[in-house]
DRENPA-3360 file (N, C-alpha, C; in nm, 2 decimals, always signed):
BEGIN
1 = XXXXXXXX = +4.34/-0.99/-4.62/+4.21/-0.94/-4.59/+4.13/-1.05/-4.52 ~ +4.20/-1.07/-4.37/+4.10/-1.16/-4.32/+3.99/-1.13/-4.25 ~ +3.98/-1.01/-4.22/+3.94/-0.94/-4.10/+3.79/-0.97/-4.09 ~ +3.69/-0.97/-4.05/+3.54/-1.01/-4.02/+3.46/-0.85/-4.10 ~ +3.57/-0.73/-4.12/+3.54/-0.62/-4.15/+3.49/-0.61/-4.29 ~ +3.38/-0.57/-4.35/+3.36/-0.57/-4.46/+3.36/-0.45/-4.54 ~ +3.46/-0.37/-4.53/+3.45/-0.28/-4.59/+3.60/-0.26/-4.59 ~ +3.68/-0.22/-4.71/+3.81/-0.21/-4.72/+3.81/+0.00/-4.83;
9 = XXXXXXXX = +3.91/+0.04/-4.77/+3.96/+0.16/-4.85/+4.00/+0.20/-4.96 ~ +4.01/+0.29/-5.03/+4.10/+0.30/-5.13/+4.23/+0.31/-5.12 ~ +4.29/+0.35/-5.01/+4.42/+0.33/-5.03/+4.43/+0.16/-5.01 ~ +4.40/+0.15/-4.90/+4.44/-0.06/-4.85/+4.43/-0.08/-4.99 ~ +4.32/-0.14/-5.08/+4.29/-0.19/-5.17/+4.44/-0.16/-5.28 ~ +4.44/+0.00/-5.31/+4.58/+0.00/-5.35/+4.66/-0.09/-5.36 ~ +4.72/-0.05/-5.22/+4.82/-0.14/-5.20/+4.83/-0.27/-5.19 ~ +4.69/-0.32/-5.16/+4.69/-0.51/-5.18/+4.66/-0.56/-5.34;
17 = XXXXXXXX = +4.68/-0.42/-5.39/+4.70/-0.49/-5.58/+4.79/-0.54/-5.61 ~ +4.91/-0.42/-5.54/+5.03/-0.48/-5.56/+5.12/-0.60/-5.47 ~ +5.02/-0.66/-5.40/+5.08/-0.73/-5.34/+5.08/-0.85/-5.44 ~ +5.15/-1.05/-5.40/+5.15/-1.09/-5.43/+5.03/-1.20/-5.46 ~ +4.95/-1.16/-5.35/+4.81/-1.22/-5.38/+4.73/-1.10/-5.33 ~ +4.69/-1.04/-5.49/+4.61/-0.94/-5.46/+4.43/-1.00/-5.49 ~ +4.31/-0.92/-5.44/+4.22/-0.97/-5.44/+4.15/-0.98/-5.54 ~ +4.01/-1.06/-5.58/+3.98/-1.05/-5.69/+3.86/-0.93/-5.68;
25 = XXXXXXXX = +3.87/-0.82/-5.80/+3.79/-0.70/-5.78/+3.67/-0.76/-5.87 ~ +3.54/-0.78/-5.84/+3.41/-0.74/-5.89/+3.29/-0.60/-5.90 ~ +3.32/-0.56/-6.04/+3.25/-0.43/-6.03/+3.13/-0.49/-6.10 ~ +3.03/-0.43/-5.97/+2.86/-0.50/-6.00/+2.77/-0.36/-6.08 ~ +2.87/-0.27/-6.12/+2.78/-0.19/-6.21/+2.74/-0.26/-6.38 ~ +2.62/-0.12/-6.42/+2.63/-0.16/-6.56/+2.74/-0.22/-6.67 ~ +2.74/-0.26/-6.72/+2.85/-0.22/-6.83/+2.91/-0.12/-6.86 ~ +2.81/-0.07/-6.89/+2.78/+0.09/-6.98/+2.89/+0.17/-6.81;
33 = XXXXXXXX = +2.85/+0.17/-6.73/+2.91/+0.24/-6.63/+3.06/+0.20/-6.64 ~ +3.08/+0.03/-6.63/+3.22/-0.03/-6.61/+3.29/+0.00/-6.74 ~ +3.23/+0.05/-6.81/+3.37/+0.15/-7.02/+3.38/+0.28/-6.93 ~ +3.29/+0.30/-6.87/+3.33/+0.46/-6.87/+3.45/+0.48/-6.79 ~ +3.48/+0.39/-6.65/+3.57/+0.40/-6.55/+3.53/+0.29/-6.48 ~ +3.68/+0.21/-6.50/+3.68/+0.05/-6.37/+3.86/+0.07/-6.30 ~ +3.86/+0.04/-6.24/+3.99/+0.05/-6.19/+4.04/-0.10/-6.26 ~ +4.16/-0.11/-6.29/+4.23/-0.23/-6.39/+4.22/-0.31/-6.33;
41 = XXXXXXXX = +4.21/-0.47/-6.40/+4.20/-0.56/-6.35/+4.07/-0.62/-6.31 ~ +3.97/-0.54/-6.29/+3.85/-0.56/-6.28/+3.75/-0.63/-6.32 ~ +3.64/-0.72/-6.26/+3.60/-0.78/-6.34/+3.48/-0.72/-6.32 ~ +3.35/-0.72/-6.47/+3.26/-0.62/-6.52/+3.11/-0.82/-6.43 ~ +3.08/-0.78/-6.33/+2.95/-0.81/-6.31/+2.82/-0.80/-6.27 ~ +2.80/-0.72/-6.35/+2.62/-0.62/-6.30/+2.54/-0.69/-6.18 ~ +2.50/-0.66/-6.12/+2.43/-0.69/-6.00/+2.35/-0.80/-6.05 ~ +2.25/-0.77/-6.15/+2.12/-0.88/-6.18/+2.21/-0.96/-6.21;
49 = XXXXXXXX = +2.29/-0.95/-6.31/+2.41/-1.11/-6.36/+2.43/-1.20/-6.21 ~ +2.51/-1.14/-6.15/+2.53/-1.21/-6.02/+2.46/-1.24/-5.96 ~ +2.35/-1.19/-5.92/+2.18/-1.25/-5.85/+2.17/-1.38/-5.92 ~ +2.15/-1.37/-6.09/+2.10/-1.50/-6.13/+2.22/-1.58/-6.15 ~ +2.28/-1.59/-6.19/+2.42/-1.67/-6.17/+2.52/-1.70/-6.06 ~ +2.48/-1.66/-5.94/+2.53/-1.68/-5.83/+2.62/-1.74/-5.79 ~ +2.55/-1.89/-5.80/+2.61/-2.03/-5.76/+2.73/-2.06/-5.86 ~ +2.72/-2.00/-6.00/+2.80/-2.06/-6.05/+2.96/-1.96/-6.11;
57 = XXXXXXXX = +2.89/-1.84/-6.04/+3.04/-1.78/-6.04/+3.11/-1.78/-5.89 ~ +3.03/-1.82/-5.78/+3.11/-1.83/-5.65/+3.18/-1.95/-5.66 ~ +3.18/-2.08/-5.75/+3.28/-2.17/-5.77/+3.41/-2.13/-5.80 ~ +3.43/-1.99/-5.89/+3.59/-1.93/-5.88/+3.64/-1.81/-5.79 ~ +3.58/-1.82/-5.75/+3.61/-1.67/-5.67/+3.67/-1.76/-5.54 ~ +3.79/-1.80/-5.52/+3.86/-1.86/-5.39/+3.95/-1.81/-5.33 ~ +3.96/-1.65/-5.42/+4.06/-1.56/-5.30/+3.94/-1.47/-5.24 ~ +4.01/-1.34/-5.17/+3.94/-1.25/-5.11/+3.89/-1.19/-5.25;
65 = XXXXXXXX = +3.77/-1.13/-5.21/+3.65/-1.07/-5.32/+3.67/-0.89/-5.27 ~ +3.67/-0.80/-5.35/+3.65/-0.68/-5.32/+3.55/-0.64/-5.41 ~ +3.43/-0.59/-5.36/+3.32/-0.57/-5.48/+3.29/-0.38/-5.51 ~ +3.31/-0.36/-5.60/+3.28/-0.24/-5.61/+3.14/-0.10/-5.71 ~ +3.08/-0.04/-5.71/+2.99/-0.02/-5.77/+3.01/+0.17/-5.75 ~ +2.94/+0.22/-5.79/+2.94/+0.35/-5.80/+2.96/+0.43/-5.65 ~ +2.91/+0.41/-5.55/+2.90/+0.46/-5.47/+2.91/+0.36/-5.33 ~ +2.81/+0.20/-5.33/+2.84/+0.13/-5.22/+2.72/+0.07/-5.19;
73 = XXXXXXXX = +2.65/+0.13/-5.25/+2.51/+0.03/-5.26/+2.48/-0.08/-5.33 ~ +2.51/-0.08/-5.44/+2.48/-0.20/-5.51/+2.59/-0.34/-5.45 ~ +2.69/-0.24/-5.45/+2.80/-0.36/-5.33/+2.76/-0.42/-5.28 ~ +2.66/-0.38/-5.16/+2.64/-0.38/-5.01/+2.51/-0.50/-5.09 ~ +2.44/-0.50/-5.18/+2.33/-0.58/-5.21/+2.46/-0.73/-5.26 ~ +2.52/-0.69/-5.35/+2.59/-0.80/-5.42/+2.68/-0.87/-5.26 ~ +2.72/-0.83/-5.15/+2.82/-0.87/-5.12/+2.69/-1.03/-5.06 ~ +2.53/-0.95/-4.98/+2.45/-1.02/-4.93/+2.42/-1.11/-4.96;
81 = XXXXXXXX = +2.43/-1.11/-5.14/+2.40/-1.19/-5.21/+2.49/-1.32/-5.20 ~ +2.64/-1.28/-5.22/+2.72/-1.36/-5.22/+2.76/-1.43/-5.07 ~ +2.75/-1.38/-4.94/+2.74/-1.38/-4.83/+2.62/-1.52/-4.79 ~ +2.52/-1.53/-4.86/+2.41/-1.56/-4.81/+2.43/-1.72/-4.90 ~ +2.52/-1.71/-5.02/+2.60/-1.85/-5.06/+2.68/-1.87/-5.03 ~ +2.74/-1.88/-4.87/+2.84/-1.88/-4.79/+3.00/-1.84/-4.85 ~ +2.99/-1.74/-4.93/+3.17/-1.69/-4.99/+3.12/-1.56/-4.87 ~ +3.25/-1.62/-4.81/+3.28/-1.55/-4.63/+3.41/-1.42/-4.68;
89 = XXXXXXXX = +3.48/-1.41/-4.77/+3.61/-1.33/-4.81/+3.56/-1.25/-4.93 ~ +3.46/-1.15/-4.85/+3.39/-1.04/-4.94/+3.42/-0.95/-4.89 ~ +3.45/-0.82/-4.95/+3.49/-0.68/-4.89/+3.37/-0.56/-4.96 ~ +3.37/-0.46/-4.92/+3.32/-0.42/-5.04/+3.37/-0.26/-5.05 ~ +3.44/-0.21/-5.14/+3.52/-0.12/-5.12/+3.44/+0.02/-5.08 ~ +3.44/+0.10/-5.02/+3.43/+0.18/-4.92/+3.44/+0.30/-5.00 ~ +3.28/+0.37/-5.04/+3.25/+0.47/-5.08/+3.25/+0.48/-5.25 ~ +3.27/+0.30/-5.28/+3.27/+0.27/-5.46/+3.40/+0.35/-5.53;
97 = XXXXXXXX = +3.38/+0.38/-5.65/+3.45/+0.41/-5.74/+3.47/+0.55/-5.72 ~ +3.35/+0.59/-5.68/+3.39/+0.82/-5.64/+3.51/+0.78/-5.56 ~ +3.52/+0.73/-5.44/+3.55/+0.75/-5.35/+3.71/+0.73/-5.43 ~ +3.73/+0.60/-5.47/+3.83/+0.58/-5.56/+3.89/+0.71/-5.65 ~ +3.83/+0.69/-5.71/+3.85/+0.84/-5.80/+3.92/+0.99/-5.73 ~ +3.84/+1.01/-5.62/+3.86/+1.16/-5.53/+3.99/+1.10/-5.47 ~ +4.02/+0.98/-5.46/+4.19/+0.98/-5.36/+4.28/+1.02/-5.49 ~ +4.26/+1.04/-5.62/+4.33/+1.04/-5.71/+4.42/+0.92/-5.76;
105 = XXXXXXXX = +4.33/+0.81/-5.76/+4.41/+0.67/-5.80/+4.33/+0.63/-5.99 ~ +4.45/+0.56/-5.99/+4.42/+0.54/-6.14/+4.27/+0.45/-6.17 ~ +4.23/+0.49/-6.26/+4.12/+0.44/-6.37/+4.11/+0.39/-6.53 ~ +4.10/+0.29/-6.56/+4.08/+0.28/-6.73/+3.97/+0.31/-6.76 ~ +3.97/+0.45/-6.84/+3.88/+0.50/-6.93/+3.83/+0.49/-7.04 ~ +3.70/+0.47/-7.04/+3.63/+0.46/-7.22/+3.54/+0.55/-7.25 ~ +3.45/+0.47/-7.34/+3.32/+0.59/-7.36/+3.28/+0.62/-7.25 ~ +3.23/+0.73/-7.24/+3.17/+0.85/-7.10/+3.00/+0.76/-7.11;
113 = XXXXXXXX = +2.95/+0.73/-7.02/+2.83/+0.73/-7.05/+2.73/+0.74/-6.89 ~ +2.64/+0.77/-6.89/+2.58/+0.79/-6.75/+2.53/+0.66/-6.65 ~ +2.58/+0.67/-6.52/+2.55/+0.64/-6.42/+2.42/+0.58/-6.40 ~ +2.39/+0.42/-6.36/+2.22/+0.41/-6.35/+2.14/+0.52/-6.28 ~ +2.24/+0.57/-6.12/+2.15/+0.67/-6.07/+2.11/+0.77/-6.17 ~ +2.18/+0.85/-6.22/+2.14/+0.94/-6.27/+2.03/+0.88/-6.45 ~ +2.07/+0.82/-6.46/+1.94/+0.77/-6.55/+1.78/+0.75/-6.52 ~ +1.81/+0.70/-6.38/+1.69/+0.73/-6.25/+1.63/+0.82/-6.28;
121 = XXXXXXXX = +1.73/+0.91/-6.21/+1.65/+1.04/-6.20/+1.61/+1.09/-6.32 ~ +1.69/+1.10/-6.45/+1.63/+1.18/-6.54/+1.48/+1.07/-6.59 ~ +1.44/+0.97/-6.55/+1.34/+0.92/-6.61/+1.20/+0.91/-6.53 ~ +1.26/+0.92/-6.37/+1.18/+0.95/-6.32/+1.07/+1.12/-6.29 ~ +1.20/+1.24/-6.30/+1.22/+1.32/-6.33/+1.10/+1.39/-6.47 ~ +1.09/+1.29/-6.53/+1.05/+1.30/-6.68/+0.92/+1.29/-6.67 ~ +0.90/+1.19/-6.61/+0.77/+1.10/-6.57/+0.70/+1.20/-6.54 ~ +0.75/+1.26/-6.41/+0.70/+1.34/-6.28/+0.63/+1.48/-6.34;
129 = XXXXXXXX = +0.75/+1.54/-6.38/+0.71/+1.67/-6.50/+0.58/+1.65/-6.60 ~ +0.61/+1.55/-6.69/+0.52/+1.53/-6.81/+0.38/+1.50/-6.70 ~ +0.39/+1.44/-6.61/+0.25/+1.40/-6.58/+0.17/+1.54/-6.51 ~ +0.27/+1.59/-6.47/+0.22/+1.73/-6.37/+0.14/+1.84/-6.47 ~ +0.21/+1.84/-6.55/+0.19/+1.95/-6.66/+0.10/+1.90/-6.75 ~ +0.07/+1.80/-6.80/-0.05/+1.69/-6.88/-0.16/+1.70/-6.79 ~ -0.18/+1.69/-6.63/-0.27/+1.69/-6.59/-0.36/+1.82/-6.55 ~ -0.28/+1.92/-6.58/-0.40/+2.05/-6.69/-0.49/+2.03/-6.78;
137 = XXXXXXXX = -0.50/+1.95/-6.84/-0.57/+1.92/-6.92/-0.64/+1.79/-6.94 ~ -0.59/+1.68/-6.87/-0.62/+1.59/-6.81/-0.55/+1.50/-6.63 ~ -0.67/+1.55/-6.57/-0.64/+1.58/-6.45/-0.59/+1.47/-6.39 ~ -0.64/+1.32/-6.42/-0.60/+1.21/-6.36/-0.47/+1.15/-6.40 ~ -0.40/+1.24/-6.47/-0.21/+1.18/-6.51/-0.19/+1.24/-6.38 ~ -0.20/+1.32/-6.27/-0.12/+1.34/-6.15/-0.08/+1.18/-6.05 ~ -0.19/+1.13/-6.11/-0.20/+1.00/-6.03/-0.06/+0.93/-6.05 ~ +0.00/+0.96/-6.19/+0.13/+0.88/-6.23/+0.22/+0.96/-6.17;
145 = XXXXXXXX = +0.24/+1.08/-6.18/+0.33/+1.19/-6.06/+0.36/+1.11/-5.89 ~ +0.22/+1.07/-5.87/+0.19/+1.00/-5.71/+0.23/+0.85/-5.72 ~ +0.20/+0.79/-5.86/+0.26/+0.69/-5.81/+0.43/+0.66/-5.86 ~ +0.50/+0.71/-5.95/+0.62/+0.73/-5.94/+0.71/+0.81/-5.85 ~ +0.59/+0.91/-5.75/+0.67/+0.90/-5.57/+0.65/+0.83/-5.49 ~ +0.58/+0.71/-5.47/+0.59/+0.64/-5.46/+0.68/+0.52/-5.43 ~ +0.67/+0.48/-5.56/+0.76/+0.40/-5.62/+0.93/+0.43/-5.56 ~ +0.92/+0.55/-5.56/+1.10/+0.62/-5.50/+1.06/+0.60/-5.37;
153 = XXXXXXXX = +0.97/+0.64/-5.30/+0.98/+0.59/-5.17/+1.04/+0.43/-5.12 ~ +0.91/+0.34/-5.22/+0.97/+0.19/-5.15/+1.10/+0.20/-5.16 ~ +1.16/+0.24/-5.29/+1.30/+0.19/-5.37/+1.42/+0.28/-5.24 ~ +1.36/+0.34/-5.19/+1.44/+0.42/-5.07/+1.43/+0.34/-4.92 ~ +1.31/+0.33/-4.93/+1.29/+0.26/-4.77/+1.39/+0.08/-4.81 ~ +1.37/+0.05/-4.90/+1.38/-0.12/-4.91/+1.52/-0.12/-5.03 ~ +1.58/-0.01/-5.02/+1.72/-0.03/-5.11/+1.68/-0.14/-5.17 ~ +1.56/-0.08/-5.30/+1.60/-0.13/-5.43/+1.56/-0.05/-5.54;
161 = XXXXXXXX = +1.51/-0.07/-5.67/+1.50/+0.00/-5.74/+1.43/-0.06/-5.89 ~ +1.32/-0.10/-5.86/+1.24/-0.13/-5.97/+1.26/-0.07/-6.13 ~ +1.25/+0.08/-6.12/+1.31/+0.11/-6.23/+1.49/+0.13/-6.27 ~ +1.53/+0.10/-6.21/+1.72/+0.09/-6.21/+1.73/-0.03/-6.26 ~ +1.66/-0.14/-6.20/+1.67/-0.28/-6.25/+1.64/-0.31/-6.40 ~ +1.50/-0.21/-6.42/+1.48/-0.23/-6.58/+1.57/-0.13/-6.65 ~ +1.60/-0.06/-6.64/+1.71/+0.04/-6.70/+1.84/-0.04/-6.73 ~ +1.86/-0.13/-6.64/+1.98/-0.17/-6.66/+2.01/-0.32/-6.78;
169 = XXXXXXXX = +1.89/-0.29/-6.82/+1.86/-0.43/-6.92/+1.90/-0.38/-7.06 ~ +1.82/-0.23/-7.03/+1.87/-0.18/-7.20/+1.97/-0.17/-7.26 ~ +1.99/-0.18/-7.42/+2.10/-0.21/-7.51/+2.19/-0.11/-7.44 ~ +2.19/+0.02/-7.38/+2.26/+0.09/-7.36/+2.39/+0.06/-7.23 ~ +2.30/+0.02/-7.16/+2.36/-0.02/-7.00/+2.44/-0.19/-7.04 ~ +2.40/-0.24/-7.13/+2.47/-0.40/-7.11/+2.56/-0.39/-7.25 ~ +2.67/-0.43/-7.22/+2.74/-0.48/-7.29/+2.81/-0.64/-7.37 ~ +2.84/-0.61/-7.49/+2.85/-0.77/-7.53/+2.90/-0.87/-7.46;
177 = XXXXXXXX = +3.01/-0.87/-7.37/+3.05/-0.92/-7.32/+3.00/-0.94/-7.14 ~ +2.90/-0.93/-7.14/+2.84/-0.88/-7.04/+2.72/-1.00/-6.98 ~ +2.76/-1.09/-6.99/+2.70/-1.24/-7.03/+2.76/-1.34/-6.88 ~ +2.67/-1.44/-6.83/+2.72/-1.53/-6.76/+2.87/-1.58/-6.78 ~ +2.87/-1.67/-6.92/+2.95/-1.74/-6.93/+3.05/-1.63/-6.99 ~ +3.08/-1.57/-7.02/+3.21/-1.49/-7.08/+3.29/-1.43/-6.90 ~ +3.16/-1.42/-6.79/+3.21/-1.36/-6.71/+3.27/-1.46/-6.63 ~ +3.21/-1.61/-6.65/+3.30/-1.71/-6.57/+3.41/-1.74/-6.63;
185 = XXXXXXXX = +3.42/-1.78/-6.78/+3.52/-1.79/-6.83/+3.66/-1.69/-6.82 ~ +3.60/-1.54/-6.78/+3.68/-1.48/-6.77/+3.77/-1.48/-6.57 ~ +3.64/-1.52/-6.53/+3.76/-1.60/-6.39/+3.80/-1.70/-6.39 ~ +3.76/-1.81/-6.42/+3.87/-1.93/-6.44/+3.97/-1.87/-6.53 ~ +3.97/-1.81/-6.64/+4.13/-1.80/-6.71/+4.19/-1.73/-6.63 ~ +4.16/-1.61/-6.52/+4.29/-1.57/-6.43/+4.31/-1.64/-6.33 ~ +4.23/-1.73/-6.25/+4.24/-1.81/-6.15/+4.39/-1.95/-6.23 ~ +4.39/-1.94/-6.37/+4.49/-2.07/-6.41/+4.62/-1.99/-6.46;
193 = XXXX = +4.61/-1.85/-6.43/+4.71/-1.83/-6.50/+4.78/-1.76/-6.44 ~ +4.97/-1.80/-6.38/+5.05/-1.72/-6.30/+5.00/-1.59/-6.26 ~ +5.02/-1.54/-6.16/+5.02/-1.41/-6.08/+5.14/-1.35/-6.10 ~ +5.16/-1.23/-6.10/+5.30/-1.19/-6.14/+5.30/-1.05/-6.00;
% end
């Protein structure tokens, strides 16, 4: 995966697992997302982990990098991220984990648990409702209706997500092992230890 192309398939990817220098996979979802379904081998590091830790997990990452997240966005932020601390051998897999999934390729499965997007929505969703309907009776909650569309607008125009970011902090979305150093320690011990 030398190519200047940043975006790799599900099948390629496949098949360069099984090669004998296959790449190293980073999935920048929740936790909570990466139990439900990661493809094997995978390593679990949430977007915000990698923003603030940056520098010190791009010291092991010295093969090619394939980054993966639900769909291709959070990718596309993590690859910039890592990109912009000169690791040049980033891919980012092409259409996330659905896309994975819909070719019919394997997944390790755990507890089922929901998607940041969709926690989005049901919260923004919530907001929106509760305020609409409260403002029968008190007229100025519409204001929170307007400013939670808002809020979706920037997070749309400027691909990001102020409330995805805080959602993703709760006990629900992070997992124990979900930590800087467990996540470096867990690339240096495959980086020392035979390839098979």
């Amino acid at each position: 995966m030398t190519s200047l192309t940043a975006t790799i398939d599900s099948q390629d990817l496949s098949e360069r697992l099984g090669s004998l220098a296959p790449p190293r996979i980073l999935d920048v979802r929740t936790a909570g997302e990466f139990e439900s379904a990661h493809i094997a081998g995978a390593y679990n590091v949430p977007l915000d982990l990698l923003r603030e830790h940056r520098d010190e997990i791009i010291t092991h990452l010295d093969e090619d990098v394939v980054l993966v997240c639900r769909s291709g966005q959070r990718a596309t932020q993590a690859e910039e991220t890592l990109r912009a601390a000169g690791l040049n051998n980033v891919h980012i897999l092409e259409g996330g984990i659905n896309a994975w999934e819909a070719k019919g390729l394997a997944v390790n499965r755990g507890t089922t648990r929901w998607d940041l997007e969709r926690q989005v929505r049901l919260v923004a969703g919530s907001v929106v409702l509760t305020s609409v309907l409260g403002s029968v009776a008190a007229p100025r909650l519409k204001w929170v209706a307007a400013l939670i569309g808002g809020g979706l607008t920037f997070a749309s125009l400027t691909n990001t997500c102020a409330m995805g970011m805080m959602l993703s902090k709760l006990p629900y979305n992070r997992g124990a092992t979900c930590d800087a150093q467990t996540v470096v320690s867990q690339l240096v011990e495959q980086a020392t230890s035979p390839r098979s």
